[in-house]
C-alpha positions in Angstrom: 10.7 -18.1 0.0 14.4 -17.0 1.0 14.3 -13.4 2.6 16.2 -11.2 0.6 17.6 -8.3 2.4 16.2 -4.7 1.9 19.1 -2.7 2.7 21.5 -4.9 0.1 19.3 -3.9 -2.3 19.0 -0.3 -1.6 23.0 -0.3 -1.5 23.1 -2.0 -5.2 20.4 0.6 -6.7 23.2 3.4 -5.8 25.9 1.5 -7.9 23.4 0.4 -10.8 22.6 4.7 -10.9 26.4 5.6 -10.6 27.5 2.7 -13.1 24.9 3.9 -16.0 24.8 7.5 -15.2 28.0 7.9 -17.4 26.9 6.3 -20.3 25.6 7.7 -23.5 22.1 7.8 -25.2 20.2 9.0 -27.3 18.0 11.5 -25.6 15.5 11.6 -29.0 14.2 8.1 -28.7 12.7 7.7 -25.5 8.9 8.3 -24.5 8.6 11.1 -21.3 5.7 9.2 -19.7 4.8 6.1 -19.1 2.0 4.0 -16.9 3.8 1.1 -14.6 1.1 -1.6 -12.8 2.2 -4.5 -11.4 0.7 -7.2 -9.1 2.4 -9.5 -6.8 2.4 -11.9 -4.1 4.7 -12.7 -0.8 5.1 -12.1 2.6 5.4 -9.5 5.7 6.3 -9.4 9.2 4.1 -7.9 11.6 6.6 -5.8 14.1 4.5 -5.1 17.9 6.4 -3.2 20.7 3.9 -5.0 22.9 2.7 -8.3 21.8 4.2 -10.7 19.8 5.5 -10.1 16.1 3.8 -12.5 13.6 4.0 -13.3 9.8 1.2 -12.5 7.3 1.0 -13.5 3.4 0.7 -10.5 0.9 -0.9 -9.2 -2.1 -0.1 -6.1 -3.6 -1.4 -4.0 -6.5 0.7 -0.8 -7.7 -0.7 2.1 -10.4 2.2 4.3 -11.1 2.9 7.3 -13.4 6.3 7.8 -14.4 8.0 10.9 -15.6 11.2 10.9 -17.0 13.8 13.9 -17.6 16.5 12.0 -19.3 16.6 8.2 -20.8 17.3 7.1 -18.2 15.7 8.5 -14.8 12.7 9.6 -14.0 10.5 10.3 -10.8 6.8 8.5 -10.2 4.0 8.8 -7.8 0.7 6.9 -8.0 -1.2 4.6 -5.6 -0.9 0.6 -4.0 -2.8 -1.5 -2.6 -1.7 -4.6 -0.2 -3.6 -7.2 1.4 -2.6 -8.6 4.1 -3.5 -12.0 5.8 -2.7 -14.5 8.7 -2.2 -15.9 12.2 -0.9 -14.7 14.9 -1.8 -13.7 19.0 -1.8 -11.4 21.6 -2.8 -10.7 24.9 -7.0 -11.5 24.1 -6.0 -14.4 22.3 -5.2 -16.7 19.1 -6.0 -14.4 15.9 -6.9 -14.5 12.2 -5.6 -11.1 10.8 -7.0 -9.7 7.2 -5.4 -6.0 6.7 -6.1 -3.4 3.8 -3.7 -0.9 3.6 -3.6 2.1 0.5 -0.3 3.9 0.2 0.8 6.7 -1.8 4.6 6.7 -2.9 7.2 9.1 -4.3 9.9 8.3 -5.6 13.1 8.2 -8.6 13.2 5.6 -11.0 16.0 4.2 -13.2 15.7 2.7 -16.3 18.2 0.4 -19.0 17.8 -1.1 -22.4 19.9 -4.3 -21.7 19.1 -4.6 -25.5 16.5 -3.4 -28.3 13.9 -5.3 -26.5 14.8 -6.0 -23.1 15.1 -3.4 -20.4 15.4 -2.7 -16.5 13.6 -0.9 -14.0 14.1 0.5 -10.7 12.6 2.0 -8.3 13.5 3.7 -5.0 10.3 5.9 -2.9 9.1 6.8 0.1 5.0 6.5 1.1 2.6 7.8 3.3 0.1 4.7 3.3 -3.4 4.0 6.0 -5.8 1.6 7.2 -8.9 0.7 4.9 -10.0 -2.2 6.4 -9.1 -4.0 9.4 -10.1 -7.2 11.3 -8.9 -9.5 13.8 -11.2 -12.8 14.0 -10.7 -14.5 17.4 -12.1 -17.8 18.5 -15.7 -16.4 20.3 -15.7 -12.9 18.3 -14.5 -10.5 15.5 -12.8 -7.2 16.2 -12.4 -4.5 13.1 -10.3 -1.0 13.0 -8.2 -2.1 16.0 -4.9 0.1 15.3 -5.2 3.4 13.2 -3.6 6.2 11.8 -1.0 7.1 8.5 2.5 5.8 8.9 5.6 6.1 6.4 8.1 4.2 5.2 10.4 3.4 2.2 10.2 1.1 -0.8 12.1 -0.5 -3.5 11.5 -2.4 -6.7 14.0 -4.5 -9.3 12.2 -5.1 -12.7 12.8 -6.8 -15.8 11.0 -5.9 -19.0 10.2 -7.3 -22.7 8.9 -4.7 -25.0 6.4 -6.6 -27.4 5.3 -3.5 -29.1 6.0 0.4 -29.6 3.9 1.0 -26.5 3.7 -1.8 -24.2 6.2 -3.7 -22.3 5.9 -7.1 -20.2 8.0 -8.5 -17.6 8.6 -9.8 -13.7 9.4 -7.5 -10.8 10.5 -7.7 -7.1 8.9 -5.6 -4.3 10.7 -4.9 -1.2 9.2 -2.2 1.4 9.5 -1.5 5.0 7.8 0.9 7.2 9.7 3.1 9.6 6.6 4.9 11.3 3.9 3.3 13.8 0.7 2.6 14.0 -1.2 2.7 16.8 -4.7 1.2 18.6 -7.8 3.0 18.8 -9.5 3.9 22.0 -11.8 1.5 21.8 -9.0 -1.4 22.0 -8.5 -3.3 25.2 -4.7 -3.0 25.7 -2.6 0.1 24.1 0.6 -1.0 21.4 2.1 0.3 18.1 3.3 -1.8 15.4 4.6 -1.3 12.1 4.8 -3.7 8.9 8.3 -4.6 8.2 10.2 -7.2 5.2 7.8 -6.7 3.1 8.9 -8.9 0.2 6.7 -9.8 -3.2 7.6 -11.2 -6.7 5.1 -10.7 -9.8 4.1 -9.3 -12.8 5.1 -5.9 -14.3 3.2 -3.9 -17.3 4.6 -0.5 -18.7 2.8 1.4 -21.1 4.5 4.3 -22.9 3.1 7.7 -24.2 
């Protein structure tokens, strides 16, 4: 999968907001709340300032509630999940890696009708997110919980949505996020580093219930 770049995106969300910000609508029609899940799949890179960076695959859940004070924007907060899996090394040895991280974001959201059915969404936040589960499988032993700690960072999401009733919409979404805090080992780790999760990049499916 071709890395698409964060920062491009983040640069066309600002035009998409100042290019429909202008428009009219009709503030009667549109539902104030609505419930956005999506699930998707990709890849992350795994940023050390001591060992060497390494590549995981990715699986990520989203529950978000979404409030919106026009037709158009709104602000959300709600909770993910990612799961987080692959190879990699450092200074003990070669390295299986399975990661649970649970995040918390905040942030606006825009949305379009492209037509009576079809509509956009995005999303820009930024999350607080921490360790649920760690563990680093070596060749002669496991190791579990070796970095802790919160650490922040910003996300962004690009959806596309079918509505195929009054309340319910269906569609495909991308995910890009990036942390911009560290993490660091425990105590009980054999050599001290920070590392953050960085390109974070999924595709999947999007659901939006309205209310």
């Amino acid at each position: 999968m071709k890395k698409i770049s964060f920062y491009s995106l983040l640069i066309g969300f600002f035009l998409y907001s100042n290019l429909s910000f202008g428009q009219d609508e009709n503030e009667s029609t549109y539902s104030k709340f609505s419930l956005i899940t999506y699930g998707t799949i990709g890849f992350a890179k795994v940023e050390n300032d001591n060992q060497a960076n390494y590549n995981l695959d990715a699986n990520s859940a989203e529950l978000l509630l979404n409030y919106k004070f026009n037709k158009k924007y709104g602000i959300f907060t709600g909770v993910g999940i990612t799961e987080l899996s692959g190879s990699g090394f450092n200074d003990e040895s070669i390295f299986y890696h399975e990661r649970s991280v649970i995040k918390i974001p905040l942030g606006l959201s825009i949305s379009y009708d492209l037509s009576d059915k079809l509509s956009t969404y995005m999303g820009i936040a930024a999350y607080g997110q921490t360790i649920i589960s760690d563990e680093y499988r070596y060749i002669d032993r496991t190791v579990e919980d070796l970095y802790e700690g919160w650490n922040f960072g910003a996300q962004f999401s690009l959806g596309i949505t079918h509505q195929v009733d009054d309340c319910l919409s269906i569609g495909l979404i991308y995910s890009g996020q990036s942390d911009f805090t560290k993490l660091e080992t425990t105590d009980n780790a054999s050599f001290n580093d920070e590392q953050k999760i960085t390109d974070l990049n999924t595709l999947g499916l999007l659901l939006e219930w309205t209310f």
